[in-house]
RODO-2510 file (C-alpha; in nm, 4 decimals, decimal comma):
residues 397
     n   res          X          Y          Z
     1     x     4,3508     0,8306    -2,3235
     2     x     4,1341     0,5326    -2,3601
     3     x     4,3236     0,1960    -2,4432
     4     x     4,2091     0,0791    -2,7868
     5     x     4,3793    -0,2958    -2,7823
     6     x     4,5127    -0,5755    -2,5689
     7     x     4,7858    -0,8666    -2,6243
     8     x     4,6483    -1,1693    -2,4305
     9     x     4,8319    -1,5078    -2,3334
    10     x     4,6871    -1,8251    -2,3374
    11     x     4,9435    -2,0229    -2,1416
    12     x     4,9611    -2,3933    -2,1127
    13     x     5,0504    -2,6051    -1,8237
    14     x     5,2558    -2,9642    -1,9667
    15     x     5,0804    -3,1041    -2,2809
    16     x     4,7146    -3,0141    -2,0779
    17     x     4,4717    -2,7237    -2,2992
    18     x     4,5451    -2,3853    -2,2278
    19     x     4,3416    -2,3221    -1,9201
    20     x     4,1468    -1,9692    -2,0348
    21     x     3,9969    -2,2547    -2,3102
    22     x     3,8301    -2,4545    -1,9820
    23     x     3,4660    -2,3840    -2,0066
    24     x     3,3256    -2,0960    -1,7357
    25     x     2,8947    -2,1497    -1,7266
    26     x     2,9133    -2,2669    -2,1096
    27     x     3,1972    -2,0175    -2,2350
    28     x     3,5754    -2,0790    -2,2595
    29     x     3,7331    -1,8160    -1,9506
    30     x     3,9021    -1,6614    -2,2410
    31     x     3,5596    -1,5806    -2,3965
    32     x     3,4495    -1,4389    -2,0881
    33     x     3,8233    -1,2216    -2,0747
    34     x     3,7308    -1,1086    -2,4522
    35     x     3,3797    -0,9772    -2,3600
    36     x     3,5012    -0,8076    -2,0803
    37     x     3,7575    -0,6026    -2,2786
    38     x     3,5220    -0,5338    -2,5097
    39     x     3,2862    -0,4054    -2,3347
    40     x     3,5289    -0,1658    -2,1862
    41     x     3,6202    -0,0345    -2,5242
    42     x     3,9150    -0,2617    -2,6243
    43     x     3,8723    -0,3155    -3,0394
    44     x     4,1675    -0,5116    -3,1494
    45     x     4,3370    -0,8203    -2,9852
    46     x     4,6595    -1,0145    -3,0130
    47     x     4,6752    -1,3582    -2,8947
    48     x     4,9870    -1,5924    -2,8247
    49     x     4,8943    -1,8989    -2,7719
    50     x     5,0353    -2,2791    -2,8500
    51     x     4,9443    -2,3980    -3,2072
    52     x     4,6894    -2,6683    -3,0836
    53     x     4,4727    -2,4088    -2,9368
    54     x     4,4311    -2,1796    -3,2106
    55     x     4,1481    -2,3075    -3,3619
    56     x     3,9244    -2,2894    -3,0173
    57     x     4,0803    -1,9431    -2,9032
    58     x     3,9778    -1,8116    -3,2364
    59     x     3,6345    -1,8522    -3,1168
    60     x     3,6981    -1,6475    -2,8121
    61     x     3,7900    -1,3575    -2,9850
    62     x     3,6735    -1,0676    -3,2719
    63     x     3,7512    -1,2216    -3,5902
    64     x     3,9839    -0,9609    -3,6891
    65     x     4,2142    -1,0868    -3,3693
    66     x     4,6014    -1,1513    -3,4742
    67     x     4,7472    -1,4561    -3,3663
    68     x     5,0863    -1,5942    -3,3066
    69     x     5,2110    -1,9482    -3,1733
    70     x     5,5363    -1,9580    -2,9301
    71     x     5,7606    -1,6723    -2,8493
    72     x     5,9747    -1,7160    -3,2059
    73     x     6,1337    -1,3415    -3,3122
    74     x     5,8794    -1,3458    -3,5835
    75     x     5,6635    -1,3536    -3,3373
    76     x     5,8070    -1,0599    -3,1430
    77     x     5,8322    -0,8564    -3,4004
    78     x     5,4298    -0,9360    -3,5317
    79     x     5,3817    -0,8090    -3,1651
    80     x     5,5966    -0,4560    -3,1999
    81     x     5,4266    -0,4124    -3,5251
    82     x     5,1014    -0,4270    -3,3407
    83     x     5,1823    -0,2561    -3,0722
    84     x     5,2983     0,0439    -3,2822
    85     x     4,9662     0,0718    -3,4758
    86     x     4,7814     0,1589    -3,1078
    87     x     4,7602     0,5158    -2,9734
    88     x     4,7866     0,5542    -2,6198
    89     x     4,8219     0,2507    -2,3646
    90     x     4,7818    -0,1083    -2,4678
    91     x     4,6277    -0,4402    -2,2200
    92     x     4,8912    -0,7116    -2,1542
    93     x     4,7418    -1,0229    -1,9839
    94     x     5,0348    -1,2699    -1,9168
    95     x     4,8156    -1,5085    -1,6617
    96     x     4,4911    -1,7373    -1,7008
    97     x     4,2222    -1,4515    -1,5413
    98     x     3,9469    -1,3481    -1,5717
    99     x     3,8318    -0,9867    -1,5594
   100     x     3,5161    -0,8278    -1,3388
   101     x     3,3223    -0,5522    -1,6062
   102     x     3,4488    -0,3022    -1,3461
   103     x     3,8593    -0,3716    -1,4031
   104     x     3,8232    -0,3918    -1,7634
   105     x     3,6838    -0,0631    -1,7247
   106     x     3,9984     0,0729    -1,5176
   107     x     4,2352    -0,0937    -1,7858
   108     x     4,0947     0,0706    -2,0646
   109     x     4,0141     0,4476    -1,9173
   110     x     4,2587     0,5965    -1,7288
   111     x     3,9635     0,8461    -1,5934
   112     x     3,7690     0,5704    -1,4435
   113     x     3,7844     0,5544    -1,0713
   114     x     3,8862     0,1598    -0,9625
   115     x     4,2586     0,0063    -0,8412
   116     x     4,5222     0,0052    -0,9525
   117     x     4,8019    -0,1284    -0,7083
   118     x     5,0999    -0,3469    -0,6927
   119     x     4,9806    -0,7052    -0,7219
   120     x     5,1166    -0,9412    -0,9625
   121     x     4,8319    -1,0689    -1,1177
   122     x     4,9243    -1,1022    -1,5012
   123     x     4,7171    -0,7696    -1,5881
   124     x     4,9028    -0,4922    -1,6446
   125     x     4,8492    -0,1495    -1,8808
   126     x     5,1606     0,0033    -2,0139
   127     x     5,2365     0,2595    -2,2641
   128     x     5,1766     0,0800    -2,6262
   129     x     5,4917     0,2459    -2,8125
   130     x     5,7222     0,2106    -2,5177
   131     x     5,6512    -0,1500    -2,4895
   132     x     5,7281    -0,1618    -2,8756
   133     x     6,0288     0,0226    -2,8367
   134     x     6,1938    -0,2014    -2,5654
   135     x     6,0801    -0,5165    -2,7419
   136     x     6,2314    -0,4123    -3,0482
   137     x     6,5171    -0,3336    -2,9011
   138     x     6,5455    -0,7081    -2,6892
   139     x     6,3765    -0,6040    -2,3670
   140     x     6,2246    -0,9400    -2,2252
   141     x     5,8362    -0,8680    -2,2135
   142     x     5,7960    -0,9492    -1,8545
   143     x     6,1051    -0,7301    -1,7432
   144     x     5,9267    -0,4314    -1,9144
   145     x     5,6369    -0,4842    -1,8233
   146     x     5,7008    -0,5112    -1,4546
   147     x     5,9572    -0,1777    -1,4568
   148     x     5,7042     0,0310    -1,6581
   149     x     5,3477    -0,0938    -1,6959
   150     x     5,0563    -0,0396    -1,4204
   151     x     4,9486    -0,3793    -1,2216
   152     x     4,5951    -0,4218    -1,1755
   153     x     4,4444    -0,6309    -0,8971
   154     x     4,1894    -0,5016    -0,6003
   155     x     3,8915    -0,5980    -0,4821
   156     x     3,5358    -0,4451    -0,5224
   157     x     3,2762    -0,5070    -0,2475
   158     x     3,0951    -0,8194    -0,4286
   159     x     3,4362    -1,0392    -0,5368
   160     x     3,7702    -0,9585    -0,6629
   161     x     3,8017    -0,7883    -0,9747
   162     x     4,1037    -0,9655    -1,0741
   163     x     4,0598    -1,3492    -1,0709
   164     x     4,3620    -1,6038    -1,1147
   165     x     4,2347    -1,9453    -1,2683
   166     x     4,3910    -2,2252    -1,1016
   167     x     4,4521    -2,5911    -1,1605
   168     x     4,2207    -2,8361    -0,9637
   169     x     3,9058    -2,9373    -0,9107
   170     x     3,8017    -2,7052    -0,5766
   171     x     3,9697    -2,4316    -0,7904
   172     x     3,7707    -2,4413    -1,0896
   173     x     3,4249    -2,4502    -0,8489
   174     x     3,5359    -2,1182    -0,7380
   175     x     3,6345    -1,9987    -1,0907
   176     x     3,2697    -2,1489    -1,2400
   177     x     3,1639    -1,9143    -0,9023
   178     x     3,3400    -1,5994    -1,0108
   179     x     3,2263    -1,6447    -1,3066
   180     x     2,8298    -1,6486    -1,2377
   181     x     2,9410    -1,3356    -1,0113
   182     x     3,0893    -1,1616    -1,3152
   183     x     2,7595    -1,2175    -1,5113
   184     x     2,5326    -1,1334    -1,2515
   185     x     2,6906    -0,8154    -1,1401
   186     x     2,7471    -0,6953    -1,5278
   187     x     2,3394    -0,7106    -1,5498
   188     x     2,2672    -0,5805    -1,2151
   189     x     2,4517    -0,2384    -1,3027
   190     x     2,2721    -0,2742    -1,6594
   191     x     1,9180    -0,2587    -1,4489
   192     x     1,8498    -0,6116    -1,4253
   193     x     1,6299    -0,7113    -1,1293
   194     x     1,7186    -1,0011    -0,9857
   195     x     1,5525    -1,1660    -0,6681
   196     x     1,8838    -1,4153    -0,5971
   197     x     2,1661    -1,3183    -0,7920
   198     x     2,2992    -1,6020    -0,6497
   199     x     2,0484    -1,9206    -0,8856
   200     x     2,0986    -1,6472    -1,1709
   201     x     2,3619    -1,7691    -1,4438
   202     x     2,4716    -1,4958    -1,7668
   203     x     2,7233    -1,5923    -1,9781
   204     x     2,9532    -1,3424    -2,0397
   205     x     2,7630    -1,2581    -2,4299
   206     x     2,4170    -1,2393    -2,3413
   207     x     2,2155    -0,9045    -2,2927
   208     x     1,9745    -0,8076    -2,0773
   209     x     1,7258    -0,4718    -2,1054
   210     x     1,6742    -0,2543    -1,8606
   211     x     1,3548    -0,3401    -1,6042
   212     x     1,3885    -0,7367    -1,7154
   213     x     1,3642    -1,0033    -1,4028
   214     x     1,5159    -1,2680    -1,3542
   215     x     1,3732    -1,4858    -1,1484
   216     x     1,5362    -1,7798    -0,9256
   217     x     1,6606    -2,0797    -1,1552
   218     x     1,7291    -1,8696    -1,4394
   219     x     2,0173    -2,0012    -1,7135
   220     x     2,1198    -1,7334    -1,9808
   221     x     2,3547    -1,8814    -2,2869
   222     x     2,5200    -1,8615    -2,6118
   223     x     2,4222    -1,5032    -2,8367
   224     x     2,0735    -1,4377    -2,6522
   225     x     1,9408    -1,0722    -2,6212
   226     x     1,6414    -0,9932    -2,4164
   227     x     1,4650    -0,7004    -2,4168
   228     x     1,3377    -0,4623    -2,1508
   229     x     1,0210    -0,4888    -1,8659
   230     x     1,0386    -0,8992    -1,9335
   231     x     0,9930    -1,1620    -1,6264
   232     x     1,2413    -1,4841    -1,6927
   233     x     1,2278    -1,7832    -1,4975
   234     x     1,1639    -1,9298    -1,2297
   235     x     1,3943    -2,2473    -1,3706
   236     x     1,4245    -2,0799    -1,7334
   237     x     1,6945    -2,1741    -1,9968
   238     x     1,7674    -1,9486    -2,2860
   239     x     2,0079    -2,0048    -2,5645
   240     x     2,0868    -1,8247    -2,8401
   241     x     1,7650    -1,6133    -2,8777
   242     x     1,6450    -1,2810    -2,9436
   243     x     1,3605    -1,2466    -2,7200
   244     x     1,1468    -0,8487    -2,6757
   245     x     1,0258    -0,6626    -2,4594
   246     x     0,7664    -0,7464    -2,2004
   247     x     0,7904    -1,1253    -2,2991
   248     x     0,7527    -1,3483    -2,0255
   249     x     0,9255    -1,7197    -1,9984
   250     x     0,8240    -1,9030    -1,6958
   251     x     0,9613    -2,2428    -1,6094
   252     x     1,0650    -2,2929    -2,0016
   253     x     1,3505    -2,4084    -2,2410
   254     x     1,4137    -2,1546    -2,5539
   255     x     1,6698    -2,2364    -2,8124
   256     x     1,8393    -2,0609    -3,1260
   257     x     1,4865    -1,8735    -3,2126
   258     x     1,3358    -1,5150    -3,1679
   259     x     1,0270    -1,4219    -2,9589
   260     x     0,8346    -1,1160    -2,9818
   261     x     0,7010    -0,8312    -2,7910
   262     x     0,4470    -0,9288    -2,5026
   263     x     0,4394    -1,2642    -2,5947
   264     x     0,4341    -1,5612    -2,2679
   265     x     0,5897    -1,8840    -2,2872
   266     x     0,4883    -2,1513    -2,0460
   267     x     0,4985    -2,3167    -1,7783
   268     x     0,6638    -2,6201    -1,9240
   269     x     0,7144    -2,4903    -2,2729
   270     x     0,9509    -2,6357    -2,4940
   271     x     1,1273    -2,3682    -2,7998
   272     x     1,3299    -2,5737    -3,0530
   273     x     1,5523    -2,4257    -3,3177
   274     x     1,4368    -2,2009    -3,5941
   275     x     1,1395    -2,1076    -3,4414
   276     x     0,9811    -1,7229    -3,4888
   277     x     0,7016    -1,6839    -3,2418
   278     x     0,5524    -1,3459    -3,3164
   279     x     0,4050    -1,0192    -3,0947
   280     x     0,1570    -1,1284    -2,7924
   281     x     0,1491    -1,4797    -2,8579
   282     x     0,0613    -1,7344    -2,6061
   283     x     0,2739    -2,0600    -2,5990
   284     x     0,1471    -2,2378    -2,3055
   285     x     0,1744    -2,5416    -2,0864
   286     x     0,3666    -2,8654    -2,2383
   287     x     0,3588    -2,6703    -2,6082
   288     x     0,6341    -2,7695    -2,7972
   289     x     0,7412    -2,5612    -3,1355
   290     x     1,0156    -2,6948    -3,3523
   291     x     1,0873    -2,4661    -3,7060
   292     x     0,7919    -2,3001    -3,6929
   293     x     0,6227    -1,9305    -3,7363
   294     x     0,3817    -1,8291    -3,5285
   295     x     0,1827    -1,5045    -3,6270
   296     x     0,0402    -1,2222    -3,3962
   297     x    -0,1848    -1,2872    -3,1356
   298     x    -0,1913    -1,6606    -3,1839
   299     x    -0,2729    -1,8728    -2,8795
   300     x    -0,1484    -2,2526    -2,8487
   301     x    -0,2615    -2,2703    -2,5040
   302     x    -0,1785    -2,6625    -2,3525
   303     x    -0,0612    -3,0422    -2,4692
   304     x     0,0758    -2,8891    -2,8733
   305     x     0,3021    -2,9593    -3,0630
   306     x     0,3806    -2,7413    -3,3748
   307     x     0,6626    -2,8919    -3,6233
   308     x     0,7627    -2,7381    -3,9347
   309     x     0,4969    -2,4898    -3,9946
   310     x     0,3812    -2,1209    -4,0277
   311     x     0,0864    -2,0273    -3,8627
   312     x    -0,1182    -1,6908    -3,9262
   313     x    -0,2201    -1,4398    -3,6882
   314     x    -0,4755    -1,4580    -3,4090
   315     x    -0,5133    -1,8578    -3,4688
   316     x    -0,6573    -2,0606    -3,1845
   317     x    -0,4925    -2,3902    -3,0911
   318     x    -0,7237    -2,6536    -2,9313
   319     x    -0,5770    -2,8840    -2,6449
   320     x    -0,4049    -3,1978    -2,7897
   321     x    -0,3078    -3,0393    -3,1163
   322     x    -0,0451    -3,2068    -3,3192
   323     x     0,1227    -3,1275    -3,6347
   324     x     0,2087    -3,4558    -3,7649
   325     x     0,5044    -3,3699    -3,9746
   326     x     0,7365    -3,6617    -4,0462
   327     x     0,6573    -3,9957    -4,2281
   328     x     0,9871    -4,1507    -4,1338
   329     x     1,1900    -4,0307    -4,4038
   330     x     1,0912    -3,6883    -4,4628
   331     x     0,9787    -3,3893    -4,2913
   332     x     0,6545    -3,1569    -4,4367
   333     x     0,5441    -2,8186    -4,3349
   334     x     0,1821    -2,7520    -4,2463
   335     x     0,0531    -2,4176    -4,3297
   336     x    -0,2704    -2,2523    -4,1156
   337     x    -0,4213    -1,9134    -4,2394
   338     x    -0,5155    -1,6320    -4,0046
   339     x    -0,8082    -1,6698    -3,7342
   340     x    -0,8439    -2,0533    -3,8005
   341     x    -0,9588    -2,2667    -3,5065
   342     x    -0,7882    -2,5915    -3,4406
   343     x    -1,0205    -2,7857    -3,2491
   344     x    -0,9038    -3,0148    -2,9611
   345     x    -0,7357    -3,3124    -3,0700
   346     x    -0,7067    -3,2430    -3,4270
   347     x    -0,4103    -3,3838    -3,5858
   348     x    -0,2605    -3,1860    -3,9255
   349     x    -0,0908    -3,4971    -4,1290
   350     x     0,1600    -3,2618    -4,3336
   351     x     0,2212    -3,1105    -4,6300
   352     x    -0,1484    -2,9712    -4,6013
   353     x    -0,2631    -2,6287    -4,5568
   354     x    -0,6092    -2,4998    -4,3475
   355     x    -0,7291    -2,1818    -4,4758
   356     x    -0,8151    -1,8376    -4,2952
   357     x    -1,0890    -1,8666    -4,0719
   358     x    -1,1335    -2,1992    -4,1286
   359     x    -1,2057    -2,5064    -3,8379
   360     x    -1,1512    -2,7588    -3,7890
   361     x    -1,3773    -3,0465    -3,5450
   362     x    -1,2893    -3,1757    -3,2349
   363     x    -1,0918    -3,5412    -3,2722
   364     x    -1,0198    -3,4666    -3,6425
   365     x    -0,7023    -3,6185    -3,8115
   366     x    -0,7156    -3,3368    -4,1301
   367     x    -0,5216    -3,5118    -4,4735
   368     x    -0,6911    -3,2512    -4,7716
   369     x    -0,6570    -2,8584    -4,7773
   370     x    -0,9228    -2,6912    -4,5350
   371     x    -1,0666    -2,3839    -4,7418
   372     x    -1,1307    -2,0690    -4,6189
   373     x    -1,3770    -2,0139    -4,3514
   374     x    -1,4761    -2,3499    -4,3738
   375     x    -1,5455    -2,6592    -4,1465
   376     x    -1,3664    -2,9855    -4,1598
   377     x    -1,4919    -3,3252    -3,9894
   378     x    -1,2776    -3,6123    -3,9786
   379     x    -1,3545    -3,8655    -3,7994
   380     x    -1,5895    -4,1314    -3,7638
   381     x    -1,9570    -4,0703    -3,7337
   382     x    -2,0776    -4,1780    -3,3161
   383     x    -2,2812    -4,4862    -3,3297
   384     x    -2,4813    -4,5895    -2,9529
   385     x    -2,5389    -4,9298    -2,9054
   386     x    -2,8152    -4,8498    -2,5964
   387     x    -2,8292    -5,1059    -2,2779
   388     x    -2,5103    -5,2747    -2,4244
   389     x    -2,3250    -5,2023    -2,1379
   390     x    -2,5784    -5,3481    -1,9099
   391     x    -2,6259    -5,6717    -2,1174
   392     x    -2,2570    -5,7327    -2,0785
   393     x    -2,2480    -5,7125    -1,7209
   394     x    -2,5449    -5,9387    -1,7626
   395     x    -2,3593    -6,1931    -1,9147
   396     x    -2,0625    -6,1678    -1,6445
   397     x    -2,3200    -6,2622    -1,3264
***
């Protein structure tokens, strides 16, 4: 029977934060524990942990997660009480560890082929209503867990499935090490390519589709979901995104915004927040969006920046482009219709708006509306002053 729930402790060492709340590549190690379990199938979680940590292990967990601080008899009996609302076996972690995909898989289904042996690693799985029974009838936890429950510990062929955090510096290298292992294996057996698993960091709640590469450099973060057949990296960081399928990012920064189907980013592209870059766009070198939407098919090919806007479909972007959106106070959107052309150093003083098909000249710094397939000029008409240079150089013998 699969195991439906898990009690976790976040032990402290002296007056020091609960080691599991130490950041692994971005992500507390107890955020990294809770994705693990779920992933295996675990849905409901009790945490003890000390009072000053509740606020950043809430975090960690689903938000439905019961918590209790110390080892009071309320306490004990919160845990019985949760303990008899499980069917079948429950998780008990007593230690700082973290957990490979593949032993939070043995915990939680007693069909799945992995180990289970003898080692005292904190991680055992133990018959949910008999551990309520002997706690509510004064059974110390660790006494009945040790006489009844399964230890898990082992080692797969990569690393060991069962990783104690320790205290130290050397230590928590190898722990930050485990952890990229943990990531990069959990995509690997999703059917992620990778060329170096080992320059490839995932934290332990970002998704990969199946077919995507990740290429050497690579940093995954935060809530970001890509989709299938993409190419990421080389030297790539992605937080918080939703990115499509067959999108490629090469040599980019994307933050907290959502990319498209088929779309490329880069080299040397720069994604701020609240950006929504739409189906086949091109975002090329040194382009910079900040809060911006970016219709189909648009290309903003080199040296752009885009603040605060929403751009149409299938609008070209010349070289040197910039939205010029704040007047030192305030911030103003600019607004560009479908299929205008934005000639090479034309800069878009917001609020103003350029309709559809509608371009704008080379060098032009645009102030008024641009209307509908029309063309604006703004700047100042070239004057040649003819044998002027010659007559200065004249002057210098």
């Amino acid at each position: 029977m699969s195991v439906t729930g898990a009690v976790v402790f976040l032990p402290r060492e002296g007056n020091g934060v609960s080691r599991m709340l130490e950041e692994l590549l971005f992500d507390p190690a107890a955020r990294w524990l809770a994705e693990s379990l779920r992933a295996a199938g675990v849905e409901r979680f009790f945490v003890v942990c000390h009072s000053d940590d509740q606020e950043k292990a809430a975090l960690c967990f689903p938000e439905d997660t019961e918590f209790v601080t110390g080892v009071s008899q309320d306490a004990v009996e919160q845990l019985v009480t949760f303990l008899g609302s499980l069917s079948g076996k429950a998780v008990v972690i007593t230690k700082p560890v973290l957990l490979s995909w593949q032993a939070a898989r043995t915990l939680t289904d007693e069909s799945a082929a992995g180990p289970l042996d003898n080692k005292d690693t904190g991680v055992y799985r133990m018959d949910a209503a008999l551990l309520a029974s002997l706690l509510g009838g004064g059974a110390g936890l660790e006494e009945a867990l040790k006489e009844n429950g399964d230890k898990v510990g082992g080692r797969s062929p990569w690393f060991q499935d069962v990783y104690s955090i320790r205290s130290g510096g050397e230590a928590r290298a190898e722990a930050e090490l485990t952890a990229r292992n943990y990531g990069a294996c959990r995509l690997l057996e999703q059917g992620v390519r990778m060329m170096d698993p080992n320059t490839c960091y995932a934290g332990p709640r970002v998704q990969v589709g199946e077919g995507t590469v990740l290429l050497p450099g690579t940093i995954l973060r935060g809530e970001t979901v890509i989709g299938k057949n993409c190419e990421i990296g080389p030297n790539s960081m992605i937080r918080d995104c939703t990115v499509g399928e067959g999108v490629t990012v090469n040599a980019s920064q994307l933050n907290e915004s959502t990319v498209d189907d088929g779309t490329t980013v880069g080299p040397f592209a720069y994604i701020r927040p609240n950006c929504h870059v739409g189906p086949h766009v091109k975002v090329g070198d040194f382009v910079e969006l900040k809060n911006s939407n970016i219709g189909e098919g648009t290309k903003i090919s080199h040296l752009t920046y885009v603040g605060d806007s929403d751009v149409g479909g299938h609008v070209n972007f010349g070289c040197g482009t910039v939205t010029v959106n704040y007047d030192g106070t305030q911030k103003y959107r600019t607004t560009i219709g479908d299929n205008a052309f934005i000639g090479c150093n034309t800069n878009l003083v917001a609020p103003v708006r350029v309709g559809e098909g509608a371009y704008t000249a080379a060098g032009s710094t645009i102030t008024d509306e641009v209307p509908a397939d029309s063309l604006a000029i703004a700047r100042a008409r070239q004057t040649v002053k003819k044998q002027w240079a010659a007559k200065r150089r004249a002057r210098r013998r």
